[in-house]
C-alpha positions as CSV (number, residue, x, y, z in Angstrom):
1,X,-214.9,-78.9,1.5
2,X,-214.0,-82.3,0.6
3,X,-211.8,-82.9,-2.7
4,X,-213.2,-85.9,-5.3
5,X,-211.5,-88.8,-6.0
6,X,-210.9,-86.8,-9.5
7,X,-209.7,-83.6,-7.8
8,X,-207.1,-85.8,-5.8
9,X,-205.7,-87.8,-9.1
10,X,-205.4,-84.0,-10.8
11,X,-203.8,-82.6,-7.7
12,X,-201.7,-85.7,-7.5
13,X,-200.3,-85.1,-11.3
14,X,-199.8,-80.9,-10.3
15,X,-197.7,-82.2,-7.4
16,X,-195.6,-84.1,-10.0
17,X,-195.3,-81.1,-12.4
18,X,-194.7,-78.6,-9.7
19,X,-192.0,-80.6,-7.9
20,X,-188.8,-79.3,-9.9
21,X,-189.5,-76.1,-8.6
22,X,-190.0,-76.8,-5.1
23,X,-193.8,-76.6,-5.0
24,X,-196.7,-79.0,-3.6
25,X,-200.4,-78.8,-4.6
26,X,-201.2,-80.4,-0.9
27,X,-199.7,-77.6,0.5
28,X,-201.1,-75.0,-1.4
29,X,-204.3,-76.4,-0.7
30,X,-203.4,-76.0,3.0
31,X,-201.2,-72.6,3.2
32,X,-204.2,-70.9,1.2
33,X,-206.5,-68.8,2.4
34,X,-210.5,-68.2,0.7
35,X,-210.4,-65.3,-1.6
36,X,-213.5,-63.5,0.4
37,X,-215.2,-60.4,-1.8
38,X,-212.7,-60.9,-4.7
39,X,-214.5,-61.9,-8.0
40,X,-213.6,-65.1,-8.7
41,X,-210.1,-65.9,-10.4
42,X,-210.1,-64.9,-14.0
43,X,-206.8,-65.3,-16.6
44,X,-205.7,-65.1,-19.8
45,X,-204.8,-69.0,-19.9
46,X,-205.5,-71.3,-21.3
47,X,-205.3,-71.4,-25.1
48,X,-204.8,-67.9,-26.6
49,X,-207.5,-65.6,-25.9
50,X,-207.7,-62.7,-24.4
51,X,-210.5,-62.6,-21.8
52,X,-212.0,-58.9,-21.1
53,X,-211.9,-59.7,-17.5
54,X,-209.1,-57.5,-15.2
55,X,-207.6,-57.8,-12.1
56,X,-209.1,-56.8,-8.7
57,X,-208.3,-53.2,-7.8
58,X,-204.8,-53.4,-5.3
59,X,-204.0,-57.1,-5.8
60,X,-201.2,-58.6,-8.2
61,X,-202.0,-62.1,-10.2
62,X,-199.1,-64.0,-12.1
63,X,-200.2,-66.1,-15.1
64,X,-197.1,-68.3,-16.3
65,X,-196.3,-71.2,-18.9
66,X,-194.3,-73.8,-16.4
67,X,-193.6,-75.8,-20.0
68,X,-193.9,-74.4,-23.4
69,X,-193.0,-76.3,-26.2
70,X,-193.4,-75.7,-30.3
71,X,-192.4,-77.4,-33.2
72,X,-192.5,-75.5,-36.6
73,X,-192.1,-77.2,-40.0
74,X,-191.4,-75.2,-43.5
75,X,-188.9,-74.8,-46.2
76,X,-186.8,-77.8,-45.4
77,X,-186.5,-77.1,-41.9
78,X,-188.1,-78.1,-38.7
79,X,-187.7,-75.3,-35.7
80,X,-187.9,-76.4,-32.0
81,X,-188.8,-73.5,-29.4
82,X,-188.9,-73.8,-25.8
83,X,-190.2,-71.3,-23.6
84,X,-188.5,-71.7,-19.9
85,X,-191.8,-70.4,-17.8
86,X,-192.8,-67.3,-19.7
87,X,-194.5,-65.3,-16.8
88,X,-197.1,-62.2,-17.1
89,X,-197.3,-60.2,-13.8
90,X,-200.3,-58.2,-13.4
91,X,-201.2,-55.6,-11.0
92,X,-205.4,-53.9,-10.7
93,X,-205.0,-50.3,-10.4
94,X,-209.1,-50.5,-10.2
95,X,-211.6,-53.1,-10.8
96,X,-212.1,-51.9,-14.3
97,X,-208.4,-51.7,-14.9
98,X,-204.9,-52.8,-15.0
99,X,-201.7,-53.0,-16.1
100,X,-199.1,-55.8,-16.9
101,X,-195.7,-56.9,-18.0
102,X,-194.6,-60.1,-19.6
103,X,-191.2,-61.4,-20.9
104,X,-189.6,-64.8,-21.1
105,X,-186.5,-65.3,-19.2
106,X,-185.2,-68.1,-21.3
107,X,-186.2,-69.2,-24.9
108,X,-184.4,-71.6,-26.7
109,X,-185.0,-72.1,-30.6
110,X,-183.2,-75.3,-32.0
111,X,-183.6,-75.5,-36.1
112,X,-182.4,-78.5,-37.9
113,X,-182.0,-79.0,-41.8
114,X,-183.7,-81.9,-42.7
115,X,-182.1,-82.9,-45.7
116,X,-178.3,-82.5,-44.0
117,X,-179.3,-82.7,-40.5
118,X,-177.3,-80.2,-40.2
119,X,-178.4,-77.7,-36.8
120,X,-178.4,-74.3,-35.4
121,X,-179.6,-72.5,-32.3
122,X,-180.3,-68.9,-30.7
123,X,-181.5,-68.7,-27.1
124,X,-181.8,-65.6,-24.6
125,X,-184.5,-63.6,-23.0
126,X,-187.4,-62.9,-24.5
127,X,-188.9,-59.5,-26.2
128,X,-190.5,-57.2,-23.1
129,X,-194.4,-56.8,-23.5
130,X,-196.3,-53.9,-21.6
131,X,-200.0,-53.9,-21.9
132,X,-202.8,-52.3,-20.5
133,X,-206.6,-53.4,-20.3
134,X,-209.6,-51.8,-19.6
135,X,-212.9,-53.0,-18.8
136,X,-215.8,-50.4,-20.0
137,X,-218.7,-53.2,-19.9
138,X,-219.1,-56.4,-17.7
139,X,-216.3,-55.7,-15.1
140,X,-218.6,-56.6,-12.6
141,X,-220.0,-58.8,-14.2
142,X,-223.2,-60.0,-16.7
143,X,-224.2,-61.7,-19.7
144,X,-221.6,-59.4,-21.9
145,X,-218.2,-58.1,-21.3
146,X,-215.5,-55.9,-23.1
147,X,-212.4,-54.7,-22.9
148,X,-209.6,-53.1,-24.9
149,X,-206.1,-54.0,-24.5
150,X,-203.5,-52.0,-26.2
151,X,-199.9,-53.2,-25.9
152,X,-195.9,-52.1,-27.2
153,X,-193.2,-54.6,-27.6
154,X,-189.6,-53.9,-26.8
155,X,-186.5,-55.2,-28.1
156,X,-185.4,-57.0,-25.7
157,X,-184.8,-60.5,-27.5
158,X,-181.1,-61.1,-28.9
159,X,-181.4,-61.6,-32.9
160,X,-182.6,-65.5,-33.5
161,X,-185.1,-64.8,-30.8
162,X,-186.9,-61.1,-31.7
163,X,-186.8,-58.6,-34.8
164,X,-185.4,-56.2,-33.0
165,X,-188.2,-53.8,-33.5
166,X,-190.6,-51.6,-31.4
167,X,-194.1,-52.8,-32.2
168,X,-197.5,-52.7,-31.2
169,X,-201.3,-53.8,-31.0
170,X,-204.6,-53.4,-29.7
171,X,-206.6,-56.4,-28.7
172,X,-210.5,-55.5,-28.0
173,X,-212.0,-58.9,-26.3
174,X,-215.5,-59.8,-25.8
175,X,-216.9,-62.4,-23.4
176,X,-220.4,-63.4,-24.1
177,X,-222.2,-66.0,-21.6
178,X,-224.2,-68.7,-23.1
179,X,-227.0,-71.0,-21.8
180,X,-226.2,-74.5,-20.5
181,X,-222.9,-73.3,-18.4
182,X,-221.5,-72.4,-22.2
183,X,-218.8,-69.3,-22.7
184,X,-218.2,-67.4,-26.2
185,X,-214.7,-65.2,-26.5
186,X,-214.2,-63.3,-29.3
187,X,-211.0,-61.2,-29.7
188,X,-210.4,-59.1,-32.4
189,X,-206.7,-57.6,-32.6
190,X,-204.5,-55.2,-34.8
191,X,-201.3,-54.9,-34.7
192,X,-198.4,-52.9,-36.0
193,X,-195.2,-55.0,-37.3
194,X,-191.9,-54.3,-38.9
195,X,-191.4,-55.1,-42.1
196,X,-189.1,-58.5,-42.9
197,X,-187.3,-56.7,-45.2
198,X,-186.5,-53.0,-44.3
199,X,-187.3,-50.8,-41.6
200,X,-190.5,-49.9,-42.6
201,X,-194.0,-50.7,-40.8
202,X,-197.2,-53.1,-41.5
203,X,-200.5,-53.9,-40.0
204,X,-201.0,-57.3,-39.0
205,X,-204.4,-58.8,-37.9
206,X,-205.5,-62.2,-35.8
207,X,-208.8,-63.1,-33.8
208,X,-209.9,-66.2,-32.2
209,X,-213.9,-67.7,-31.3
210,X,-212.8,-69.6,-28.2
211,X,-215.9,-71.7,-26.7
212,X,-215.5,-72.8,-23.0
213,X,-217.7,-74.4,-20.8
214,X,-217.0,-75.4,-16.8
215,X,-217.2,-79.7,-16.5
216,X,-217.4,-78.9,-12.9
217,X,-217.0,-75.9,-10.6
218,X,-213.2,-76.7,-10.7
219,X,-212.4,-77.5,-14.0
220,X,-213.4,-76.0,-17.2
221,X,-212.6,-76.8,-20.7
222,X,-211.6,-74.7,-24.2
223,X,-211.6,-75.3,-27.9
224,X,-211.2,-72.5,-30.4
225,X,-210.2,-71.8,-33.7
226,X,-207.6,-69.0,-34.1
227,X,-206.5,-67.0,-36.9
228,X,-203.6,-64.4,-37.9
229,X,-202.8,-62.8,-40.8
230,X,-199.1,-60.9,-41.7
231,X,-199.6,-58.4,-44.6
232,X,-195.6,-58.0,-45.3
233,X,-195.3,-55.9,-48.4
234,X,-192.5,-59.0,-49.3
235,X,-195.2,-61.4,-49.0
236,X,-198.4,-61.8,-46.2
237,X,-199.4,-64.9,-45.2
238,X,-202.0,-66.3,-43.2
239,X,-201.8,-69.0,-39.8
240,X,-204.7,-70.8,-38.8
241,X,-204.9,-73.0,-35.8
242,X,-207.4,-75.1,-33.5
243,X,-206.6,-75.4,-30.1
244,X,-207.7,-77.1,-26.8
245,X,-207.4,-76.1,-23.2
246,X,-207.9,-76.8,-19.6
247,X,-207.8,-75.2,-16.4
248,X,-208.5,-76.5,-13.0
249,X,-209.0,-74.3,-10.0
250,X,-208.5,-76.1,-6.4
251,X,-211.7,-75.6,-4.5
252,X,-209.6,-74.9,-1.2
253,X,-207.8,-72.0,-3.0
254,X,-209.7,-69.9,-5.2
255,X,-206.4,-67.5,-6.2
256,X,-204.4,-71.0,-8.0
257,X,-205.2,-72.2,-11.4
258,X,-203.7,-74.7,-13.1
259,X,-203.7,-75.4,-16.6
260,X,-202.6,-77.0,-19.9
261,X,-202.8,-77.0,-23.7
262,X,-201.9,-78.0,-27.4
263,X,-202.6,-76.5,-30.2
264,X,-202.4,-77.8,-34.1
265,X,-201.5,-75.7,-37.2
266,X,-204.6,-75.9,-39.7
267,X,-202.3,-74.8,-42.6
268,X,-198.4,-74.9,-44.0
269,X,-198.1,-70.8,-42.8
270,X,-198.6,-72.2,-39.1
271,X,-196.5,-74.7,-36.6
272,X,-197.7,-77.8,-36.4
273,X,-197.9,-78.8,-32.9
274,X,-198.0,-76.6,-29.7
275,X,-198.0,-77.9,-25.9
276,X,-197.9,-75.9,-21.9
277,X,-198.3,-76.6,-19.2
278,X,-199.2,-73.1,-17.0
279,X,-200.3,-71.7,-13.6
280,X,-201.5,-68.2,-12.2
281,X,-201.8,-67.2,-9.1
282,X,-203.6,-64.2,-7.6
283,X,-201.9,-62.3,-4.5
């Protein structure tokens, strides 16, 4: 299969981003091999949806920021956190299910007084995420799927970086094809959360509509509108946000995707500006 003139100038820019690390997009056009009876590569990237879709049964898939950068304004102070990769391994114990672990290696948080100038910074690892999802309806697929997703955080972040708490969710995604090439995720989560003041424990809810549709069989793109809300007995407060992704997948090697992103805070309660850069790779 021949690659477009666009596909070139979009591998051309991956080879640019990929080159601190010691990797080529020509080559891992080359080295990589079709992906035969898998289904075709699904991820949780971009944006911040959780798709329904799992990973085929006896094969691992990494899905990684390579960049992640995110400014937060409020109370006189503007907070600058960078994510160095922030990688999600995955493994499918069947094709209905699997299971996965994610934590950051490096995350730096920079916060700077802007009446004084004045700054401050915490960086270490980030908290350790286990998760499981599970794929009743669509997992091979149709016009409908749905999974459930339930996670548990541990404290693995130093203090600046985490809470220190053990905490947990259930995220229950749905993926609902529409006509003209047109893809509708809705993902409805609940969490448990320590409180900000004590010990104690409250429920904390977000969801997203994320609307995607492919601009080619390579590359398809994402808008949605997310939304969380933290009912803190001190104080809850809600984050809105709108947010645009795309992800390119080399037609020469189905198990790569490569993909970027920036979301904007709707509100005060939310940062303002978000931007990664990300890939996944299935194995």
């Amino acid at each position: 299969m021949t690659t477009t003139a666009g596909g070139r100038a979009v591998l051309a820019a991956i080879s640019v981003l990929l080159a601190p690390i010691g990797l080529d997009a020509q080559t891992i056009l080359a080295a990589d091999e079709a992906s035969g009876t898998l289904r075709p590569l699904c991820t949780d990237r971009p944006t911040k949806s959780t798709s329904p879709c799992t990973v085929d049964a006896g094969h691992f898939q990494l899905e990684s920021d390579l960049f992640n950068l995110t400014v937060d304004r409020g109370g006189g102070q503007t907070t600058t956190t960078w994510l160095a990769t922030n990688p999600t391994l995955k493994y499918g114990l069947t094709d209905r299910l699997d299971v996965e672990v994610n934590m950051a290696p490096y995350v730096l948080a920079v916060v700077r007084d802007r009446s004084s100038g004045a700054r401050t910074h915490a960086d270490g690892v980030g908290d350790l995420f286990l998760r499981a999802k599970w794929a009743p309806l669509g997992a091979g697929g149709g016009a409908v799927s749905f999974a459930l997703s339930p996670y548990v955080k541990l404290p693995t972040a130093p203090a600046g970086i985490g809470n220190g708490a053990v905490e947990g969710g259930l995220i229950a995604p749905i993926n609902i094809n529409l006509p003209a090439s047109f893809s509708l995720v809705i993902d409805p989560e609940c969490d448990v959360v320590k409180n900000g003041g004590d010990s104690g424990r409250h429920i904390n809810t977000s969801g997203l509509l994320s609307l995607s549709r492919g601009l080619s069989k390579t590359l398809t793109a994402s808008v949605e509108v997310w939304t969380d809300t933290d009912f803190d007995p001190a104080g809850s407060r809600t984050q809105v946000s709108g947010d645009l992704g795309l992800a390119f997948i080399p037609p020469k090697a189905p198990n790569w995707q490569f993909d970027g992103g920036v979301n904007f805070g709707l509100n005060r309660e939310t940062p303002a500006a978000q931007a990664y850069l990300g890939v996944s790779r299935r194995f």
